[in-house]
N, C-alpha and C positions, 0 to 999 in steps of 0.2 A: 671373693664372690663378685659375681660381676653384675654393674647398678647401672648398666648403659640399658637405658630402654628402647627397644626393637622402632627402627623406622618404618612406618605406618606406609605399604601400599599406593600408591596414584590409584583412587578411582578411574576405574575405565572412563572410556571416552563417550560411549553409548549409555551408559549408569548417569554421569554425570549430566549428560544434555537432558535426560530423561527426566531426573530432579528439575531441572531448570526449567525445565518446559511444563513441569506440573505446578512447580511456580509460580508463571509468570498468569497460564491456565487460572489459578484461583485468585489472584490480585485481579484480574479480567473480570470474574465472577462477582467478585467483591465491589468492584465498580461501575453497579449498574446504571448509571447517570450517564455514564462514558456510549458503554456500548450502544444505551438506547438513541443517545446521540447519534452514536456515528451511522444508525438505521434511521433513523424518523428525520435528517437534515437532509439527505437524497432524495428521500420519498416525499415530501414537503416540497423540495425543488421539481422535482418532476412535476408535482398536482400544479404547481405554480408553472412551468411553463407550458404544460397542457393543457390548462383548464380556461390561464389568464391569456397567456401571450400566443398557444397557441394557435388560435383562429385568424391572430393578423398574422402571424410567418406564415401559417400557411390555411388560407379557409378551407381545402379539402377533407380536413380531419384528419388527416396521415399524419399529421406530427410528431404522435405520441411515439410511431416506429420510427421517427431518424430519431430524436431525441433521446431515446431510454440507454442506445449506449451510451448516449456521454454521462449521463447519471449512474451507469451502472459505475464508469471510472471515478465518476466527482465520488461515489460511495468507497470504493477500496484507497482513494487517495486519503480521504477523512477520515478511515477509520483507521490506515497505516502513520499517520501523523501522531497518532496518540504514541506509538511504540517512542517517538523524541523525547515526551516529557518524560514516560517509564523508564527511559534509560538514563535520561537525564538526574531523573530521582535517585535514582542509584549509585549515580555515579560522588554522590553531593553528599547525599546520610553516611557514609562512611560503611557501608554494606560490603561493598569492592576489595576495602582493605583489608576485612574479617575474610573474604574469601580467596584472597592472595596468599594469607598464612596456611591453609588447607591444602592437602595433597589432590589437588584437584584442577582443570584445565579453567582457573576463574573467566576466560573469555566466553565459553557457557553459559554465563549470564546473559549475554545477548542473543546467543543463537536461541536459548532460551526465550527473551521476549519476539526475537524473528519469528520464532516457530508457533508460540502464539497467536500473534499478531495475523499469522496466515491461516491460522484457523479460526479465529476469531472473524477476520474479514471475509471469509469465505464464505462462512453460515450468513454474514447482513446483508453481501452478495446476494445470496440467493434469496432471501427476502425482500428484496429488492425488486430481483426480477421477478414474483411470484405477485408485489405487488402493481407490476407492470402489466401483466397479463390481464390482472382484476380492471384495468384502468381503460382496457382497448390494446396493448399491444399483442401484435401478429404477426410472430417470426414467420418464416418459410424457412428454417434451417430442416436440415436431415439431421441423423443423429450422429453421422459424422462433422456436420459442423458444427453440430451443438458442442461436441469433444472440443474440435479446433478454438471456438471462443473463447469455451472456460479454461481450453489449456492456456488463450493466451491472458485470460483476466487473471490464472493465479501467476503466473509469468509475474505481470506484471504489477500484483500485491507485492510480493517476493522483492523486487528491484525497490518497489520503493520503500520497503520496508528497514529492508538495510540501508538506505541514504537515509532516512529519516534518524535509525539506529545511529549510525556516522554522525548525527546531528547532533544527537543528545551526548553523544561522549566528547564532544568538544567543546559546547557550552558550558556557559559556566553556571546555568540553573535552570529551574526545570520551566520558568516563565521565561528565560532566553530560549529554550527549544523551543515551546509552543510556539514564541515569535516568529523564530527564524523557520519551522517547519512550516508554518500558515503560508510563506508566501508561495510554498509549492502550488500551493492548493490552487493559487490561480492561474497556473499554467491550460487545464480543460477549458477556462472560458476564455483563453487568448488562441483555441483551435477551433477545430470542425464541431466539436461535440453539440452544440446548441443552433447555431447557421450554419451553412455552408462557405467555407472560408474565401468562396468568387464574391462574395458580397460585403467584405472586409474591405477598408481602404488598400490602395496598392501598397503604402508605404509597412501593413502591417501583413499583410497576404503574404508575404515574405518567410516571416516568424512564425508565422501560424503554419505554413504548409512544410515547415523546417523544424519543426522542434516536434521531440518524442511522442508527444497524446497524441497528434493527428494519425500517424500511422496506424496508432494500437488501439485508437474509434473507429478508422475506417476499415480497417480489419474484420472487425467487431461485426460492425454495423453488413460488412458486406456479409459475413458469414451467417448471419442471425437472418438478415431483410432481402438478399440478391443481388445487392449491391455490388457494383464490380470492386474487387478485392485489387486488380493490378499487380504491381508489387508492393504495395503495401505492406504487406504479411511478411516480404523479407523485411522490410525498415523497419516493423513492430519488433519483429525478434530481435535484427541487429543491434535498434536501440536499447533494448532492454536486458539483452547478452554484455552487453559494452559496460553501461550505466551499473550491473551488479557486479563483473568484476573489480571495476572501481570502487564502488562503495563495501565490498567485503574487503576490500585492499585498504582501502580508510579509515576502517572500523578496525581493524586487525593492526596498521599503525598508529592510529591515534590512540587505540585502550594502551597498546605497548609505553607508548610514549609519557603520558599521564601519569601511567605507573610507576616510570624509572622517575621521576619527579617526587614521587612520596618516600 
């Protein structure tokens, strides 16, 4: 008689991510400190530079419309920063191992928190800009740039959601991800998001009209407010086409690499 027990199937590829994404979904849930974070520190920045600083940038009252894109980015970069420590957590309680032994694609786990992560930031997004409106802002988009924006704002959750992913799976705990993903965070106030980068010193106009946020604010900003777009919109895409196939290339070597290691 024969005592060899049948090998068990590979979960599908669509089952598996589906699991994982309902996953990461209810730890999301479960953390509601996080998310209200990652809504009420944008909209807190905004009433702060509309309400405070506004009047001296600009006494005509216009401010709240150049400023609310770069708030709408400061909100999807802080709430895609969390997905560092969630993967970092992961990576550290010994969760990864138990799902290496399993007939299943363990890298799932991440696309897992990716896919979250973009839906979760997508909804404080929008409450974001819903609380912008309450506030004085007054797009002139049509409803074809209204598409353009949003396609480029989840663009651009999406890109940084995998580098932040990237982050946590190479740290070595879940308070080294927060660290090292926070310093992202200040890439919007080193661009156009808050001034206009002609009024930066020369030496930093440079860095600020050259690095990825300016593009994918002024993008934004011109799509939502009239603002000439340029080519901006290519640089917004290009950088944030470029920046995710690298970070899913990161993410996909560095989990590899970890693992041949245990």
């Amino acid at each position: 008689m024969n005592d060899l027990q049948p090998i068990p199937k590979p979960a599908s590829f669509a089952a598996t991510n589906a699991v994982f994404i309902g996953r990461s979904i209810l730890h999301s849930l479960r953390n509601i400190e996080s998310l209200l974070m990652a809504i009420m520190l944008p909209i807190m920045l905004m009433l702060l530079f509309t309400y405070v600083f506004g009047g001296a940038i600009d006494p005509s009252g216009d401010y709240v419309n150049y400023v609310v894109p770069g708030i709408i980015l400061l909100c999807a970069g802080f709430g895609s920063s969390s997905t560092a420590v969630d993967v970092a957590t992961d990576m550290t309680n010994g969760i990864i191992d138990r799902f290496r032994t399993m007939p299943i694609r363990s890298i799932s786990v991440i696309t897992g928190h990716v896919a979250a992560s973009l839906i979760r930031n997508s909804l404080a997004t929008c409450m974001v800009i819903g609380v912008a409106l309450l506030v004085g802002f007054r797009p002139s988009a049509n409803m074809l740039e209204w598409l353009g924006a949003l396609g480029v704002i989840v663009l651009f959750i999406l890109t940084f959601t995998w580098l932040f992913a990237a982050i946590g799976i190479v740290t070595g705990s879940p308070s080294a991800a927060s660290g090292y993903g926070f310093a992202l965070l200040f890439l919007p106030y080193l661009s156009s998001a808050f001034v206009p980068t002609s009024t930066m010193p020369a030496w930093l106009q440079g860095f600020a009209n050259h690095q990825p946020i300016t593009p994918v604010i002024e993008t934004i900003r011109g799509l939502l407010t009239g603002t000439p777009v340029m080519d901006n919109g290519w640089w917004a895409i290009g950088w944030c086409a470029a920046l995710l196939v690298i970070a899913i290339g990161w993410c996909s070597l560095a989990f590899r690499r970890i693992g041949g290691k245990r």
